[in-house]
N, CA, C and O atoms as a Maestro MAE file, in Angstrom:
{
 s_m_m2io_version
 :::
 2.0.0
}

f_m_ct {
 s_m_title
 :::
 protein
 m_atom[316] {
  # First column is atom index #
  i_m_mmod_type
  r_m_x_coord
  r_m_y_coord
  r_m_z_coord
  i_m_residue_number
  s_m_chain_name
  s_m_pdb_residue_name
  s_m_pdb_atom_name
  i_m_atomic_number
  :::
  1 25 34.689 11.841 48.751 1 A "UNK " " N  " 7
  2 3 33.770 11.413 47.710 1 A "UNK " " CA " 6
  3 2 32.425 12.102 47.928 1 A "UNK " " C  " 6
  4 15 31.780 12.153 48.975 1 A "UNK " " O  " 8
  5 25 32.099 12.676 46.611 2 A "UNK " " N  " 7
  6 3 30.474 13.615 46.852 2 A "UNK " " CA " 6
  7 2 29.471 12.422 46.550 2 A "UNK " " C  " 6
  8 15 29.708 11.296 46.111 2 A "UNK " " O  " 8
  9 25 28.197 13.062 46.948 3 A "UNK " " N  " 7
  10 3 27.120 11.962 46.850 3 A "UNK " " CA " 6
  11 2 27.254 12.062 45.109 3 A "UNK " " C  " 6
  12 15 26.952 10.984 44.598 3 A "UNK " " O  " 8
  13 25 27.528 12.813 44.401 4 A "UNK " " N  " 7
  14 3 27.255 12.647 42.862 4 A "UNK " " CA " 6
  15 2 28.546 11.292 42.383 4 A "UNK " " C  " 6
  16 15 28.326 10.474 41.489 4 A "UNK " " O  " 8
  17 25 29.604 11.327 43.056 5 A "UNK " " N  " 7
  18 3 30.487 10.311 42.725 5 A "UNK " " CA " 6
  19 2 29.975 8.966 43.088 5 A "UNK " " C  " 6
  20 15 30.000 8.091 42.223 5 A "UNK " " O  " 8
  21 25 29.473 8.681 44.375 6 A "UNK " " N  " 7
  22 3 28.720 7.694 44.661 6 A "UNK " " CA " 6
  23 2 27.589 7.157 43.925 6 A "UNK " " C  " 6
  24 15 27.464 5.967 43.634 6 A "UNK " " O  " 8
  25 25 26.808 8.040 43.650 7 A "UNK " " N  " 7
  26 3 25.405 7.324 42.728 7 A "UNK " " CA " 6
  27 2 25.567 6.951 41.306 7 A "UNK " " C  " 6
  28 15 24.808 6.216 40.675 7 A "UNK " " O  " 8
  29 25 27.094 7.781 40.677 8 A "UNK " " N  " 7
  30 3 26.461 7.661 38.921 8 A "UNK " " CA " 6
  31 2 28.078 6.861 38.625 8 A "UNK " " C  " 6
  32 15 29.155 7.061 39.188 8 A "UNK " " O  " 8
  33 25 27.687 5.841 37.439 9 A "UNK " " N  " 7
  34 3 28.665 5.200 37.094 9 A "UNK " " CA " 6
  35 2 29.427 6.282 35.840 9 A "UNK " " C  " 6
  36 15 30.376 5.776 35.242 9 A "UNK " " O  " 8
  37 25 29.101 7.472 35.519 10 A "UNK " " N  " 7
  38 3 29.212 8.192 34.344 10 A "UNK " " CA " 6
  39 2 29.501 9.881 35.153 10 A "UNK " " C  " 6
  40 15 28.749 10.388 35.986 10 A "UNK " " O  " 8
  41 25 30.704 10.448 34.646 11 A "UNK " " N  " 7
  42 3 30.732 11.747 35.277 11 A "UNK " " CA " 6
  43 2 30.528 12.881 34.040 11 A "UNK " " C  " 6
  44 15 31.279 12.936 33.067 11 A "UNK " " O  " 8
  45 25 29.476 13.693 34.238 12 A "UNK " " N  " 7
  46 3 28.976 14.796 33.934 12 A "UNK " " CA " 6
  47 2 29.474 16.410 33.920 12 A "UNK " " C  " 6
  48 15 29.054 17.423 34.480 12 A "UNK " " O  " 8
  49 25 30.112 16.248 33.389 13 A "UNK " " N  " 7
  50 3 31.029 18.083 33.976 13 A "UNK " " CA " 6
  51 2 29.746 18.690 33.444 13 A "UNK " " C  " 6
  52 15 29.526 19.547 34.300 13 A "UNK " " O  " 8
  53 25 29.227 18.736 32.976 14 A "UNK " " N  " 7
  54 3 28.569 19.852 32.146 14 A "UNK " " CA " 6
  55 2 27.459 20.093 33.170 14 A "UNK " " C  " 6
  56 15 26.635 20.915 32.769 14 A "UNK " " O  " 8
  57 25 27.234 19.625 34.313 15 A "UNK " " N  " 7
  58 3 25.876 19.263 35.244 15 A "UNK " " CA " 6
  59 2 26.353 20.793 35.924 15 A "UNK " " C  " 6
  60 15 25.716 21.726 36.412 15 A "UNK " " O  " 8
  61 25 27.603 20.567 35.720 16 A "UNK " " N  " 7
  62 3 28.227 22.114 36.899 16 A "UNK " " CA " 6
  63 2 27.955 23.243 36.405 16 A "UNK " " C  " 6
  64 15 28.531 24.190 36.941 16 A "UNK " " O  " 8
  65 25 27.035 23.545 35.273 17 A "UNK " " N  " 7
  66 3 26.847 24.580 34.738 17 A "UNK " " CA " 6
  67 2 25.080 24.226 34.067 17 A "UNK " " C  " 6
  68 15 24.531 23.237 33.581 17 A "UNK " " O  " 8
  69 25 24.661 25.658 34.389 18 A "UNK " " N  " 7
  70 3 23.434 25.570 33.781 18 A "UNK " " CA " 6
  71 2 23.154 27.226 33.262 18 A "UNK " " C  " 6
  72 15 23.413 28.238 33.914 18 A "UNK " " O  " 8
  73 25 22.356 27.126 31.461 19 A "UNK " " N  " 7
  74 3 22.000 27.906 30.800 19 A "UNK " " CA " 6
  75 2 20.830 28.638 31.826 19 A "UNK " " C  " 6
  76 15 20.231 28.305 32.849 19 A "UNK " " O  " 8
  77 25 20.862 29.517 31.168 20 A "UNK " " N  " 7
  78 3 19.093 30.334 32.156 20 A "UNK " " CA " 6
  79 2 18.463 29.809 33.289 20 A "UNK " " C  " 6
  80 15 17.429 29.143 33.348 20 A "UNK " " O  " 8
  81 25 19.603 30.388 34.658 21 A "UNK " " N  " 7
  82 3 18.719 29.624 35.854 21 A "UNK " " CA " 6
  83 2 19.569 28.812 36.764 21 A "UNK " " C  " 6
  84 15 20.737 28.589 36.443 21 A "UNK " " O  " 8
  85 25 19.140 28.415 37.727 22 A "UNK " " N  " 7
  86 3 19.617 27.650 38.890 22 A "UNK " " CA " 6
  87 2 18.825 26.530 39.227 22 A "UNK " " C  " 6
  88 15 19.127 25.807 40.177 22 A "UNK " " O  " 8
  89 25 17.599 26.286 38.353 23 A "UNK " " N  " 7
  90 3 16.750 25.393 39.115 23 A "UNK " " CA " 6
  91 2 17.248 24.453 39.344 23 A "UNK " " C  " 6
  92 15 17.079 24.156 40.527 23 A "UNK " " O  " 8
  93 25 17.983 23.563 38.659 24 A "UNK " " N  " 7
  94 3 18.232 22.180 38.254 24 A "UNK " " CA " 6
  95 2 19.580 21.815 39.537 24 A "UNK " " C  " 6
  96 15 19.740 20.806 40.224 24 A "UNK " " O  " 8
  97 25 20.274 22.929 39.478 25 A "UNK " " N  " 7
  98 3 21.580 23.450 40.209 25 A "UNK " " CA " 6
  99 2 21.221 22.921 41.814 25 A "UNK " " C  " 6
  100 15 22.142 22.571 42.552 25 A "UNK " " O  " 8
  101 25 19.997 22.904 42.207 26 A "UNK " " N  " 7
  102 3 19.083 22.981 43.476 26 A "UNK " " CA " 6
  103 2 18.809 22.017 43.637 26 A "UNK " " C  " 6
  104 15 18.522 21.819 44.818 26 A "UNK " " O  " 8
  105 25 18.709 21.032 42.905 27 A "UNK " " N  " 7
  106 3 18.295 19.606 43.082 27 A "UNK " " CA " 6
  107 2 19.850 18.560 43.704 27 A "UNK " " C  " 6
  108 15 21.062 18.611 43.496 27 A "UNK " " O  " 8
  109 25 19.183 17.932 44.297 28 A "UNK " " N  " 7
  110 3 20.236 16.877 44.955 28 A "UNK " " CA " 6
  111 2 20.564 16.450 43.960 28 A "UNK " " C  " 6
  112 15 21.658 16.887 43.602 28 A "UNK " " O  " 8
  113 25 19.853 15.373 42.925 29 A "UNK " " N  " 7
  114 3 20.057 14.939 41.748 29 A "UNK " " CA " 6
  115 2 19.285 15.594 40.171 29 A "UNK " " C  " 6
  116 15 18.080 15.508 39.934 29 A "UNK " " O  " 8
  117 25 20.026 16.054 39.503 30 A "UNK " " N  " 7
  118 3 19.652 16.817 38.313 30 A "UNK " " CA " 6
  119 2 19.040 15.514 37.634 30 A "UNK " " C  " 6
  120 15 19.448 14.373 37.416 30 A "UNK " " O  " 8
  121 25 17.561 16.409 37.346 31 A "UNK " " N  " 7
  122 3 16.321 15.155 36.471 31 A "UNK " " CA " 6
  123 2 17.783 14.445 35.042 31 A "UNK " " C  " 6
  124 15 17.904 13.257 34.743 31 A "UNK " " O  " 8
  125 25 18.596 15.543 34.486 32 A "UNK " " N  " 7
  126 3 19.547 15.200 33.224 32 A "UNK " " CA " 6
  127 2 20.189 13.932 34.283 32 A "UNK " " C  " 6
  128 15 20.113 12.790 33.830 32 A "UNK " " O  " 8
  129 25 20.527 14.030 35.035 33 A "UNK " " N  " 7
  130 3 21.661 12.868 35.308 33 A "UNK " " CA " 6
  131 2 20.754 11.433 35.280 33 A "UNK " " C  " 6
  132 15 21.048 10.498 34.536 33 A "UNK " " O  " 8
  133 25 19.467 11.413 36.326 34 A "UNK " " N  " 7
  134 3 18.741 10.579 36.497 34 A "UNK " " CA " 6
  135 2 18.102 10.249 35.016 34 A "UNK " " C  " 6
  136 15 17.334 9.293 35.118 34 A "UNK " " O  " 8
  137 25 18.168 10.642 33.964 35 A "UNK " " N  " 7
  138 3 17.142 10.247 32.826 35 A "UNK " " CA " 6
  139 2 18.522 9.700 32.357 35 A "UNK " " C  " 6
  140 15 18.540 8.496 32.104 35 A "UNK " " O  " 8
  141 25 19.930 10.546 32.168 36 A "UNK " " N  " 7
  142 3 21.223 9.919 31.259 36 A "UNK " " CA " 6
  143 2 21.177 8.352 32.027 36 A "UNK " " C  " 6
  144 15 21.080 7.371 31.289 36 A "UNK " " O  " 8
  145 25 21.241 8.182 33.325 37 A "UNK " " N  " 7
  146 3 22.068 7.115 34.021 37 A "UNK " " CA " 6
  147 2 20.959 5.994 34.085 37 A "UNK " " C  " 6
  148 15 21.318 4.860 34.400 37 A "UNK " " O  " 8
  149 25 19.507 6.270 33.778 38 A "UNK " " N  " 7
  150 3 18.559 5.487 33.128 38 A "UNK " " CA " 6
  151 2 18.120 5.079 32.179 38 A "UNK " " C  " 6
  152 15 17.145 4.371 31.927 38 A "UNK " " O  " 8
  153 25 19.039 5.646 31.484 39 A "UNK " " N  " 7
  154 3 19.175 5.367 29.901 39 A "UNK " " CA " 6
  155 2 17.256 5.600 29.417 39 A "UNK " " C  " 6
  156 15 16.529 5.001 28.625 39 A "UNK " " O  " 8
  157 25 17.066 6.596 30.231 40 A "UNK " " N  " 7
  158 3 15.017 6.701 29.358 40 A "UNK " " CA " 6
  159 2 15.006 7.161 28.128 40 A "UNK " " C  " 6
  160 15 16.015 7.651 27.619 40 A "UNK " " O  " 8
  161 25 14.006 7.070 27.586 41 A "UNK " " N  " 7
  162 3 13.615 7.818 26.343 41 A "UNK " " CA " 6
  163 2 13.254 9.083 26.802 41 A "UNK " " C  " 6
  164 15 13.050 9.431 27.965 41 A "UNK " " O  " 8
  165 25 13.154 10.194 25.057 42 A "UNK " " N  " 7
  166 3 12.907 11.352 25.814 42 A "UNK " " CA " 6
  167 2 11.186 12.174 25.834 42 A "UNK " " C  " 6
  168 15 10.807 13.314 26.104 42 A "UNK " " O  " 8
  169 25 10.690 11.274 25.526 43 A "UNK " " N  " 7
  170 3 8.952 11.294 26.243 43 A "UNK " " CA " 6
  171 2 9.664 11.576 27.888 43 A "UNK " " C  " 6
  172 15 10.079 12.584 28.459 43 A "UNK " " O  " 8
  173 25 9.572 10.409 28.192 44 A "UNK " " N  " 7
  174 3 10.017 9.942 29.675 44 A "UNK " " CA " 6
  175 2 10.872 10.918 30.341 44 A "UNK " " C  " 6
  176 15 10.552 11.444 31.407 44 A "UNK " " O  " 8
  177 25 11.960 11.162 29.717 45 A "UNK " " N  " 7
  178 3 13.088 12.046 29.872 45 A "UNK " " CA " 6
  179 2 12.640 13.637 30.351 45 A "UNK " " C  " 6
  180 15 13.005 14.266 31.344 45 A "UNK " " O  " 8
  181 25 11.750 14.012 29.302 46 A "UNK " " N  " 7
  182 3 11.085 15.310 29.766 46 A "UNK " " CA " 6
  183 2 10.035 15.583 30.603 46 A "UNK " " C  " 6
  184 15 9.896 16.652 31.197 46 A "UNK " " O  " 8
  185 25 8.886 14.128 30.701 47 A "UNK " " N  " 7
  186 3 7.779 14.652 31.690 47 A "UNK " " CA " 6
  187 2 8.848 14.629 32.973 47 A "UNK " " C  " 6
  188 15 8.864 15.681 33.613 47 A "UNK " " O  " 8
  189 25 9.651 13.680 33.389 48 A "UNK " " N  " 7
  190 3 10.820 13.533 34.370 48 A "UNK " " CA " 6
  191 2 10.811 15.279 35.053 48 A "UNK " " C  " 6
  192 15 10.358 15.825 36.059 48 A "UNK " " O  " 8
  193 25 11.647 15.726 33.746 49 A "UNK " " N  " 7
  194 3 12.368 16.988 33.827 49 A "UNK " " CA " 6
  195 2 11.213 18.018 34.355 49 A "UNK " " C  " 6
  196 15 11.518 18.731 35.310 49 A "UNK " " O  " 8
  197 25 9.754 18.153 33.728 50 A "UNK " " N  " 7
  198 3 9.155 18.858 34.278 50 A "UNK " " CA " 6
  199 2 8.572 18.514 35.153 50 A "UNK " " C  " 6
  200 15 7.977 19.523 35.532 50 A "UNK " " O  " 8
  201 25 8.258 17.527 35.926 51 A "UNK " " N  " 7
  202 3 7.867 17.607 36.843 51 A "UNK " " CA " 6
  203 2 8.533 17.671 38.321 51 A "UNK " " C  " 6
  204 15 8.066 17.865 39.443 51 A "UNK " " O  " 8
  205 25 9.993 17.391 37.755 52 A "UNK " " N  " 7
  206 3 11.131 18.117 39.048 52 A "UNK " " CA " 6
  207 2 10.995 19.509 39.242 52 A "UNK " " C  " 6
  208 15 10.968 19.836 40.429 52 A "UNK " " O  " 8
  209 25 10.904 20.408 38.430 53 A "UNK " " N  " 7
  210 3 11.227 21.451 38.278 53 A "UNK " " CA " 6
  211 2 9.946 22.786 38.476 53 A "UNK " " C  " 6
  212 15 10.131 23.975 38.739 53 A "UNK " " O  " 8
  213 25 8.697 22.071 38.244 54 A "UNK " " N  " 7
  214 3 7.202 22.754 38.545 54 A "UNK " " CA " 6
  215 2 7.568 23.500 39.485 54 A "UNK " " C  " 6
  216 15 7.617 24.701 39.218 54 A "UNK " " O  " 8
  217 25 7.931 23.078 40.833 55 A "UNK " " N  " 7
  218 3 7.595 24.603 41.489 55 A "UNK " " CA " 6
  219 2 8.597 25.455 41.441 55 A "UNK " " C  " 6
  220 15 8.306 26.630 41.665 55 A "UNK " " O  " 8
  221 25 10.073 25.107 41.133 56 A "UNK " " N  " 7
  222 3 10.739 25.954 41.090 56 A "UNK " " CA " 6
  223 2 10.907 27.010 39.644 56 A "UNK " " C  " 6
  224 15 11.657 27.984 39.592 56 A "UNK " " O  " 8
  225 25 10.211 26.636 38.785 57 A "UNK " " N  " 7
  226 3 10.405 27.305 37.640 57 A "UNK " " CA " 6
  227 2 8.820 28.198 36.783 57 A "UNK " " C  " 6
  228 15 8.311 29.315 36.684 57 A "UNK " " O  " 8
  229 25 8.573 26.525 36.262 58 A "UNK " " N  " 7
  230 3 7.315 26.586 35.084 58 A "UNK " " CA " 6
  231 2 6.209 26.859 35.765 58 A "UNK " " C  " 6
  232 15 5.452 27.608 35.147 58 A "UNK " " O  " 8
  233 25 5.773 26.468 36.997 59 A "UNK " " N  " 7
  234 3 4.260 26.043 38.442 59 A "UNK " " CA " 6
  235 2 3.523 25.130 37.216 59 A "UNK " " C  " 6
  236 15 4.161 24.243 36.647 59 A "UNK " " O  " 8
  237 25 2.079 25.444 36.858 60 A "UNK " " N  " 7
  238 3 1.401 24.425 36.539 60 A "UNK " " CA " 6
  239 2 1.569 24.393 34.790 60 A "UNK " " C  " 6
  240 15 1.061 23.446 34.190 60 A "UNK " " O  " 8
  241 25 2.255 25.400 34.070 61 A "UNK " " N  " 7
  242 3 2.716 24.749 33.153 61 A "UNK " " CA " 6
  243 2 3.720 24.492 32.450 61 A "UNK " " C  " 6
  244 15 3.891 24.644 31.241 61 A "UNK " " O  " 8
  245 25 4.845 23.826 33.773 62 A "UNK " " N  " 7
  246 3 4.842 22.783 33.634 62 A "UNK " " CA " 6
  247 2 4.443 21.071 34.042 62 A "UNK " " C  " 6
  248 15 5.030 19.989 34.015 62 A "UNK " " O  " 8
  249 25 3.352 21.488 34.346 63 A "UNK " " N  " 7
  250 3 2.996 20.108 35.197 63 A "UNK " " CA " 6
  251 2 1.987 19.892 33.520 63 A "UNK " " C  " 6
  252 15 1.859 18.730 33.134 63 A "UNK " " O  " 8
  253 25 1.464 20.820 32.811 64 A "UNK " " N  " 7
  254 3 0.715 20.790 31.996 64 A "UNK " " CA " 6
  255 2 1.637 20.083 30.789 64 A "UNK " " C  " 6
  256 15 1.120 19.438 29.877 64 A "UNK " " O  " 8
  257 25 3.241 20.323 30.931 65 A "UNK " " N  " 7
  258 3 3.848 19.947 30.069 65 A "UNK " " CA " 6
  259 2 4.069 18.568 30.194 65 A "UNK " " C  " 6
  260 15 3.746 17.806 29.282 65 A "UNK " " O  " 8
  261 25 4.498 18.239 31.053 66 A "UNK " " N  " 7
  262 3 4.697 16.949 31.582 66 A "UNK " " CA " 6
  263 2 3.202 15.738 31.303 66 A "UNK " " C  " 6
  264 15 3.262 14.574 30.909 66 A "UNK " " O  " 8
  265 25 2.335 16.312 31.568 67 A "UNK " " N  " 7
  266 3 0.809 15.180 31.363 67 A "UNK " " CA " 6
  267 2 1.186 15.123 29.428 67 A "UNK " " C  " 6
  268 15 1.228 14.067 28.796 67 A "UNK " " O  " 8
  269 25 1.390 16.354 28.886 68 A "UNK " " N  " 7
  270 3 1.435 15.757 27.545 68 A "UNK " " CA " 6
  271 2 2.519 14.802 27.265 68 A "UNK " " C  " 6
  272 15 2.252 13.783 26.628 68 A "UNK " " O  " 8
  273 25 3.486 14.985 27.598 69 A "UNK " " N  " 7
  274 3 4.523 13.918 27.149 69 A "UNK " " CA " 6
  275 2 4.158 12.343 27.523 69 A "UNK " " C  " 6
  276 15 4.497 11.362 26.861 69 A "UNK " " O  " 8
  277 25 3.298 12.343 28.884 70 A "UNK " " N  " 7
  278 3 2.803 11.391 29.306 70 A "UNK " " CA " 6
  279 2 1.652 10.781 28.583 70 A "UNK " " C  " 6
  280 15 1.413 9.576 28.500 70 A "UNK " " O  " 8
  281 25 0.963 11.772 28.065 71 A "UNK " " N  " 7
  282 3 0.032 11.420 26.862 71 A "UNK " " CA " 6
  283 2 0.342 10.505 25.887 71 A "UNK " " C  " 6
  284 15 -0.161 9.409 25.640 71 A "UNK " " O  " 8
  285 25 1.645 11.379 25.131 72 A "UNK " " N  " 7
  286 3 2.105 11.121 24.339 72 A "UNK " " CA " 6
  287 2 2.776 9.493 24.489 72 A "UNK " " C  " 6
  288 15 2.729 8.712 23.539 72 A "UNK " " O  " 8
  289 25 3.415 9.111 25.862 73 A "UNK " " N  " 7
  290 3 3.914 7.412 26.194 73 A "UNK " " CA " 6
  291 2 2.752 6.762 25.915 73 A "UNK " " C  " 6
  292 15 2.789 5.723 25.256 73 A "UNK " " O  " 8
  293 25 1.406 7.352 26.437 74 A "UNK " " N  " 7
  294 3 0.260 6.368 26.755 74 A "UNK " " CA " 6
  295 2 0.088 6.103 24.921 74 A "UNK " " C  " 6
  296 15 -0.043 4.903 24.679 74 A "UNK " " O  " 8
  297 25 0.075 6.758 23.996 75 A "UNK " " N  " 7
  298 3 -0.698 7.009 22.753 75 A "UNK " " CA " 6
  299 2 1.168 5.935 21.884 75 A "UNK " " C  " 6
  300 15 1.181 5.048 21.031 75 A "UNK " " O  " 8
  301 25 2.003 6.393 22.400 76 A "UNK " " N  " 7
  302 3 3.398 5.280 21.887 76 A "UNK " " CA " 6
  303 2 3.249 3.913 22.461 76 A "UNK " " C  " 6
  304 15 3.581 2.975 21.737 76 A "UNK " " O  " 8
  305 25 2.846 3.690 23.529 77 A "UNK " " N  " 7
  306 3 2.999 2.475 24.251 77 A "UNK " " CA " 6
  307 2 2.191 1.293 24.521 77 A "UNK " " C  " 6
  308 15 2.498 0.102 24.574 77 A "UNK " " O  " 8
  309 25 0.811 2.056 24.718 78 A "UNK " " N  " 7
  310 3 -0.312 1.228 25.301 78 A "UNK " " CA " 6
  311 2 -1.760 1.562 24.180 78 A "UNK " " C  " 6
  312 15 -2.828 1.026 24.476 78 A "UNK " " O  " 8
  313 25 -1.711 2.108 23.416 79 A "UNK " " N  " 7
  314 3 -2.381 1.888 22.364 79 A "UNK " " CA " 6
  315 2 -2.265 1.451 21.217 79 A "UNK " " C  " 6
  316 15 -3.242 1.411 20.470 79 A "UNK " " O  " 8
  :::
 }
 m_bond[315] {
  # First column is bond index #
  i_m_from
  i_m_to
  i_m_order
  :::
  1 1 2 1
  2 2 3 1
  3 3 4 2
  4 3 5 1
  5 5 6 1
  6 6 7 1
  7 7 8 2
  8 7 9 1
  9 9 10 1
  10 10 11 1
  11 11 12 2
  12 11 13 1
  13 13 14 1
  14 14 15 1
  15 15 16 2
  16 15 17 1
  17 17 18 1
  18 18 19 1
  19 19 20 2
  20 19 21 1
  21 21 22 1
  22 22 23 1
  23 23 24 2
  24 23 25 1
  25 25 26 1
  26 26 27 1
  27 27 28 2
  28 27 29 1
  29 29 30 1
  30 30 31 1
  31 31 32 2
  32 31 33 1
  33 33 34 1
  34 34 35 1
  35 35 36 2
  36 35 37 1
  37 37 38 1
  38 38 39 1
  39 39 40 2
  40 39 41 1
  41 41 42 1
  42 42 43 1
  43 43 44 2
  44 43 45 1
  45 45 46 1
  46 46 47 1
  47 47 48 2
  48 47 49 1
  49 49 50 1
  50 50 51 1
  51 51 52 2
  52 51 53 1
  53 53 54 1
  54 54 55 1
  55 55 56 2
  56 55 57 1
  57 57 58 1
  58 58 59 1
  59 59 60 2
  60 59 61 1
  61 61 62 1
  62 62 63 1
  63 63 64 2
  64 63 65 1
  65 65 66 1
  66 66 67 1
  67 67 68 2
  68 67 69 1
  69 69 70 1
  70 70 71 1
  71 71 72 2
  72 71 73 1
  73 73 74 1
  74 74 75 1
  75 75 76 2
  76 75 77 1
  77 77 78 1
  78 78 79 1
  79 79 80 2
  80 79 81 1
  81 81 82 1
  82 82 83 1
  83 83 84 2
  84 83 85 1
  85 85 86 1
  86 86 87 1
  87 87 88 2
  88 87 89 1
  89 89 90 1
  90 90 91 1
  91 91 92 2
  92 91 93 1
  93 93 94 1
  94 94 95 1
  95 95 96 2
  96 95 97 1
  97 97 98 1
  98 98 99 1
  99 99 100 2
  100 99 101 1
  101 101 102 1
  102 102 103 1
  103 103 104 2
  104 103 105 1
  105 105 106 1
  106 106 107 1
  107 107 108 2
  108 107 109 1
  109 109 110 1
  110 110 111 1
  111 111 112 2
  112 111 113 1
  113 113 114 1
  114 114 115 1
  115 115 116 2
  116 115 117 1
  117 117 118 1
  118 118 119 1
  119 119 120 2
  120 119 121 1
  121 121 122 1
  122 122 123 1
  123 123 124 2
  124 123 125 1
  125 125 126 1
  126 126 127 1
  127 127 128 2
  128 127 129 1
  129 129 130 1
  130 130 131 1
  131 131 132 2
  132 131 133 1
  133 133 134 1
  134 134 135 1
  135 135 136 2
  136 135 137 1
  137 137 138 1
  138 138 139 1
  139 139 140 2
  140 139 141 1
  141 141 142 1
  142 142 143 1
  143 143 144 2
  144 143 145 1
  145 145 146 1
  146 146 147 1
  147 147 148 2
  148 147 149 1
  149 149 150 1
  150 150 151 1
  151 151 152 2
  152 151 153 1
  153 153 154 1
  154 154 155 1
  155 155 156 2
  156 155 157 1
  157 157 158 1
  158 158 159 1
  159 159 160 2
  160 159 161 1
  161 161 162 1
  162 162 163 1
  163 163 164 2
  164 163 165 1
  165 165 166 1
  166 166 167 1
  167 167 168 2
  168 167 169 1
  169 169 170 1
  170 170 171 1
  171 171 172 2
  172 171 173 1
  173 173 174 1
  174 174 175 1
  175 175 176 2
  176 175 177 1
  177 177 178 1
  178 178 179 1
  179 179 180 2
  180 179 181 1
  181 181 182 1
  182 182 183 1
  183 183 184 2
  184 183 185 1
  185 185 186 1
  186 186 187 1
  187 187 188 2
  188 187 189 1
  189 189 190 1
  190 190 191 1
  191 191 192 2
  192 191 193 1
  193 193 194 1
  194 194 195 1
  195 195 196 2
  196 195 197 1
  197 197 198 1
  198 198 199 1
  199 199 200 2
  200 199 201 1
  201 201 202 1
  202 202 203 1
  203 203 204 2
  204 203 205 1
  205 205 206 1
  206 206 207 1
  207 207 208 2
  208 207 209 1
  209 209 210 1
  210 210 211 1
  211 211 212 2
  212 211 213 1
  213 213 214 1
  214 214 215 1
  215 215 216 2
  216 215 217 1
  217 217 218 1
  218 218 219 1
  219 219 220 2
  220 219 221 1
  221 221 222 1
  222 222 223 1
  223 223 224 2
  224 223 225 1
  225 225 226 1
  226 226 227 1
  227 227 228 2
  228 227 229 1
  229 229 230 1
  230 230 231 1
  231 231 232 2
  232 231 233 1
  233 233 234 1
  234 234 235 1
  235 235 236 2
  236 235 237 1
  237 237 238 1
  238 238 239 1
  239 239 240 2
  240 239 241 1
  241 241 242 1
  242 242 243 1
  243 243 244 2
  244 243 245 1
  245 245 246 1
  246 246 247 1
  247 247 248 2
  248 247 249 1
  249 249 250 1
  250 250 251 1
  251 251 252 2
  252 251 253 1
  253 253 254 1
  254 254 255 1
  255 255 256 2
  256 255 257 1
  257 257 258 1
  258 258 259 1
  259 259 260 2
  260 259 261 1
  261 261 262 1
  262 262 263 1
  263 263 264 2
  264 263 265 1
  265 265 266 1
  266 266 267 1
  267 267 268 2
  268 267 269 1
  269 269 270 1
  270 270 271 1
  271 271 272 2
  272 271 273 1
  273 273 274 1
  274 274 275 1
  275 275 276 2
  276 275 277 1
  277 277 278 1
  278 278 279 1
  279 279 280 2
  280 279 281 1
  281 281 282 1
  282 282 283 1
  283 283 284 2
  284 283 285 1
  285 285 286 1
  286 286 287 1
  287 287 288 2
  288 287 289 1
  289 289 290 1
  290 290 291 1
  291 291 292 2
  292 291 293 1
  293 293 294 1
  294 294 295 1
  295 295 296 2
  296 295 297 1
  297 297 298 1
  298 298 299 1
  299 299 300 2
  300 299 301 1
  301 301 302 1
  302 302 303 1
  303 303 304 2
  304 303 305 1
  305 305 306 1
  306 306 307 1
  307 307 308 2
  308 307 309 1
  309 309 310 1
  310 310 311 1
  311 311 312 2
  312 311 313 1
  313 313 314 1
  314 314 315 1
  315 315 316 2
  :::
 }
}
C-alpha cells in the first residue's frame, strides 16, 4: 500500500500524469488531490495550488497569484 492509497478515500489516475512539467509530480501530495479530497472551492483551490508550487515553478508570481485569489475569499467572504 502507497502513502497515496492510505490518505485519499478517492483514486486519481490522472495525478500520474501531468501537462507541461513535473512540478506537481514532486510533491508528496499533489495541491489537486488535497483541494479534490477537501472538497474546497476554487478561490481556495488555486491560492492552495500556487502557493505549493512558487518555488518550483512561478517564484513570486506565483505567490502574487495566490494573495489575489486570497483577496478575492476576503472580498466573497468577509465583506
Amino acid at each position: 500500500m502507497t502513502h497515496k492509497d492510505m490518505f485519499k478515500s478517492t483514486t486519481y489516475d490522472s495525478l500520474d500524469k501531468q501537462v507541461n512539467g513535473d512540478h506537481y509530480k514532486k510533491m508528496k501530495i499533489q495541491p489537486a488531490e488535497f483541494i479534490n479530497e477537501n472538497g474546497l472551492l476554487f478561490a481556495e483551490g488555486n491560492a492552495i495550488k500556487y502557493i505549493c508550487r512558487h518555488k518550483l515553478k512561478g517564484k513570486s508570481k506565483d505567490i502574487e497569484k495566490a494573495i489575489h485569489y486570497l483577496e478575492m475569499i476576503l472580498e466573497r467572504d468577509y465583506d
